[in-house]
C-alpha positions in Angstrom: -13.2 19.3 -32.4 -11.6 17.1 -29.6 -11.0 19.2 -26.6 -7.3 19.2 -24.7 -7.1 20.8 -21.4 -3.8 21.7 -19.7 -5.0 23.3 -16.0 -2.7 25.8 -14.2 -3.4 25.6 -10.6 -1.1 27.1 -8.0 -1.6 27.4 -3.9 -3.4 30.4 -3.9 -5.3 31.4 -7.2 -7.3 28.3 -7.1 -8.5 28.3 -11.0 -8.5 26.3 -14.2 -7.4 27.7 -17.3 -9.4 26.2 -20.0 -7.0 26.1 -23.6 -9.6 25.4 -26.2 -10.3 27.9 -28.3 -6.9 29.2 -29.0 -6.1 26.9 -31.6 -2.3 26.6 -33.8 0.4 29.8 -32.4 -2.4 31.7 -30.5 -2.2 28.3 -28.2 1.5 28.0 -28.0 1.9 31.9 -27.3 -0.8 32.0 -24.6 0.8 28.5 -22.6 4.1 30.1 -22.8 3.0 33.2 -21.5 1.1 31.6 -18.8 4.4 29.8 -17.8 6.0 32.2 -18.2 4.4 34.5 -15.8 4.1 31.2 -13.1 7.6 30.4 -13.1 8.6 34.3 -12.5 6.1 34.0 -9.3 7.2 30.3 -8.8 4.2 28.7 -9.7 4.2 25.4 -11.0 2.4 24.1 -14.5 0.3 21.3 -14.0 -1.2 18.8 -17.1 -4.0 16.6 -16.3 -4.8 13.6 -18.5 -7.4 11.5 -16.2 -9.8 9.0 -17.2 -9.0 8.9 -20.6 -8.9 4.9 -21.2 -5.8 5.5 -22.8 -2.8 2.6 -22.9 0.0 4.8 -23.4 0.7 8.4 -22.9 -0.7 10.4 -25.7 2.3 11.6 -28.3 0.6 14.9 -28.1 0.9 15.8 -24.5 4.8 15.2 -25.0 5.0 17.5 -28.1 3.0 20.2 -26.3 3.8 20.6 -22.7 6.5 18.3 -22.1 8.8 20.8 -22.0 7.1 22.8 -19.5 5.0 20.6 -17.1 5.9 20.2 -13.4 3.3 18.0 -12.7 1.6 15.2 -15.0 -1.5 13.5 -13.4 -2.4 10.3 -15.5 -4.6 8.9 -12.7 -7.7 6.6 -13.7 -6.1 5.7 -17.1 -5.3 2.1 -18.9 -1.5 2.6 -19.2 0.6 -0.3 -19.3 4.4 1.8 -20.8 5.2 4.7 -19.8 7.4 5.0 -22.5 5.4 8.6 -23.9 7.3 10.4 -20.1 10.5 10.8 -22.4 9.4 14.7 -23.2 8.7 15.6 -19.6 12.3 15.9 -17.9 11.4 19.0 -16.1 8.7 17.1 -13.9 8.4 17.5 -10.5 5.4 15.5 -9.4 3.7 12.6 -11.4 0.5 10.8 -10.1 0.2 7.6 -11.9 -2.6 6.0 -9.6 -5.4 3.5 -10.7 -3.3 2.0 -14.0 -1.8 -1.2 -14.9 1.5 -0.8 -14.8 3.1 -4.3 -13.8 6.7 -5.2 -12.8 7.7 -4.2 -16.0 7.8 -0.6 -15.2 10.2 1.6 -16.9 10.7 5.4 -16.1 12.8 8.1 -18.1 15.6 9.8 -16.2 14.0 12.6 -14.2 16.4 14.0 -11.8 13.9 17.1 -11.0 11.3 14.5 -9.9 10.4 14.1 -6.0 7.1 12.8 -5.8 5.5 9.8 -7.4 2.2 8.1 -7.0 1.5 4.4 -8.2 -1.4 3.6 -6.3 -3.4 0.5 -7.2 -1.5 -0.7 -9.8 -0.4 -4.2 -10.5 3.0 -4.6 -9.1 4.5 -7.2 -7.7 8.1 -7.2 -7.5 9.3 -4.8 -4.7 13.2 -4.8 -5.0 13.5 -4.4 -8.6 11.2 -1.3 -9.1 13.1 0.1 -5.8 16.7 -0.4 -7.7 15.0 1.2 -10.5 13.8 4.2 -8.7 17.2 4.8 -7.1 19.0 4.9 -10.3 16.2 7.3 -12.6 15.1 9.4 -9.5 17.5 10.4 -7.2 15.4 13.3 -5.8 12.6 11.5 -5.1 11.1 12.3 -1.5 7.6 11.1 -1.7 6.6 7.6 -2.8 3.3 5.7 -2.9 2.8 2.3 -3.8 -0.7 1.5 -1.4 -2.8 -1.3 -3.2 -0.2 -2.9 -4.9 0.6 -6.5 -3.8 4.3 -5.6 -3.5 2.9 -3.3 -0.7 2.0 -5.5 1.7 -0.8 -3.7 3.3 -4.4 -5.1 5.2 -6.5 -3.4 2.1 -4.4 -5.9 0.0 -4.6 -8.8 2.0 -6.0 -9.9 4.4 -3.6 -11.8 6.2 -1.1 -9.0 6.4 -0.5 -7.1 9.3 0.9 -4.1 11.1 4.3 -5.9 11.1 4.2 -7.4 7.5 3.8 -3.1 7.0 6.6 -2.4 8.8 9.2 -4.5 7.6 8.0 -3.4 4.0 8.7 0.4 5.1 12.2 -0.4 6.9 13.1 -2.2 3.2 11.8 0.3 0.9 13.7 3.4 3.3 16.7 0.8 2.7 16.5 1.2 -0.6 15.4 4.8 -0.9 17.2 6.8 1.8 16.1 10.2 0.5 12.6 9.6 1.3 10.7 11.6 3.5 7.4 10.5 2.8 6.2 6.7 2.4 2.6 6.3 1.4 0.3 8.1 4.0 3.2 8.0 6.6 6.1 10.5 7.7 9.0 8.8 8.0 10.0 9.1 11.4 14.0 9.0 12.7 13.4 6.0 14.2 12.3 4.3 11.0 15.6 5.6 9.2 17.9 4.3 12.2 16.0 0.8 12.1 16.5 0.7 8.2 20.1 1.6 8.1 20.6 -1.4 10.8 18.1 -3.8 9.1 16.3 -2.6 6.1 18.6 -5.0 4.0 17.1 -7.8 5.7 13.3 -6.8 5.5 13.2 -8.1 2.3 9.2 -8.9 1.5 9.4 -12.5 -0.1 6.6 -14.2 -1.8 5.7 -17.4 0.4 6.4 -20.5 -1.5 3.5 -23.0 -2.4 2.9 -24.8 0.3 0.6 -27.5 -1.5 3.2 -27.8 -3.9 5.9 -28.3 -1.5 3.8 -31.0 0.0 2.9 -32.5 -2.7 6.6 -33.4 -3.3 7.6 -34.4 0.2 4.9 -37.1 0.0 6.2 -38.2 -3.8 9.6 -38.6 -2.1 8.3 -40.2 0.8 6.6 -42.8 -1.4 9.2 -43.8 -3.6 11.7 -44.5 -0.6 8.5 -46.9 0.8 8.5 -48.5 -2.6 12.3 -49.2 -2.1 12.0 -50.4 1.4 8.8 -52.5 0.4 10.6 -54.9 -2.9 13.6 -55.1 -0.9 13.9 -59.4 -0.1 16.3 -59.5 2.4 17.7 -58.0 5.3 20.9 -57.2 3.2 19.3 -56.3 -0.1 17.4 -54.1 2.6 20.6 -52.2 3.9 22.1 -52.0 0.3 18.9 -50.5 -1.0 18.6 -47.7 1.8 22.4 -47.5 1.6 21.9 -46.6 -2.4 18.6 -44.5 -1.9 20.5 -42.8 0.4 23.7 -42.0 -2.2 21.2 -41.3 -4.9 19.6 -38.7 -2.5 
């Protein structure tokens, strides 16, 4: 029999309840009653689904405790959609760390929602998960994106610095003006101030190809030579230059 473990954990009773052998109603009536009792002390439900290799959130998990869960953890998993989050609109906290979800991230609306956590994950694009956030999360307060190359941080790259940081937090509080929290940081009142002045210019933008680039400067350079070089005479010269330059 496949085991499935929903844990209730609250600040001070510091326990896991083990649902296994309470299968069919007997499982339904004893979750509801444990939530029951938690929300009446305001405790929060908490499902954990880690290190399950799984590439989608299980339909189950939806079905069973969507309805109650205030906080999903999905940490350590495979998950590319997060298309299974549909169920869960009471959430209040999801961890979503070590995946690989890309810059096609989609989230449900959940407007209870005020902390998220997508460490080490594979995004890229900044702006367009930030406009994304800001439309399906309004209450979000907490936000996480460290070892993601749209987080330009020194455990990334290298060649980022303290400044490359900065510029990335004045941006994303641009973008996100109810956060209080931005990875491991506070944000401060001077980082709000700086990013209502010039957050929209902090925009992080991926440096262009420099080989590339060159590679064409010196194709151009070369076919002007190879005008200049047939040209006969000193007229044909001018004219030539005179049309390289029009064509240009």
């Amino acid at each position: 029999m496949r085991v499935r473990r929903v844990f209730f954990q609250t600040s001070f009773i510091q326990q896991r309840v083990l649902v296994m052998l309470f299968p069919g109603r007997r499982l339904k009536l004893l979750v509801w009653t444990l939530n029951t009792i938690f929300n009446y002390l305001g405790l929060k439900t908490i499902v954990s689904y880690i290190s399950q290799d799984c590439e989608e959130i299980p339909e189950f998990l939806g079905r069973k405790y969507g309805h109650m869960a205030k906080r999903l953890d999905l940490s350590f998993n495979l998950l590319r959609s997060l298309e299974g989050l549909k169920t869960f609109s009471y959430l209040e906290e999801l961890i979503l760390d070590n995946n690989l979800l890309g810059n096609d991230l989609l989230l449900p609306r959940l407007p209870h929602l005020h902390t998220l956590t997508l460490n080490k994950n594979q995004i890229t694009e900044l702006e367009s998960l930030l406009d994304h956030l800001a439309e399906v999360v309004p209450s979000l307060q907490y936000l996480s994106l460290l070892g993601n190359v749209a987080c330009p941080n020194e455990l990334v790259c290298k060649e980022k610095d303290e400044d490359d940081y900065q510029r990335y937090r004045y941006f994303v509080l641009h973008k996100l003006t109810n956060l209080k929290f931005l990875d491991t940081r506070k944000v401060t009142r001077r980082e709000r101030e700086e990013a209502l002045v010039r957050g929209a210019f902090m925009k992080v933008v991926k440096p262009k190809d420099t080989k590339v680039s060159l590679y064409a400067s010196l194709a151009s350079l070369e076919n002007t030579e190879l005008k200049l070089t047939y040209a006969e005479e000193p007229g044909e010269l001018g004219e030539n230059v005179g049309k390289h330059v029009a064509s240009s």
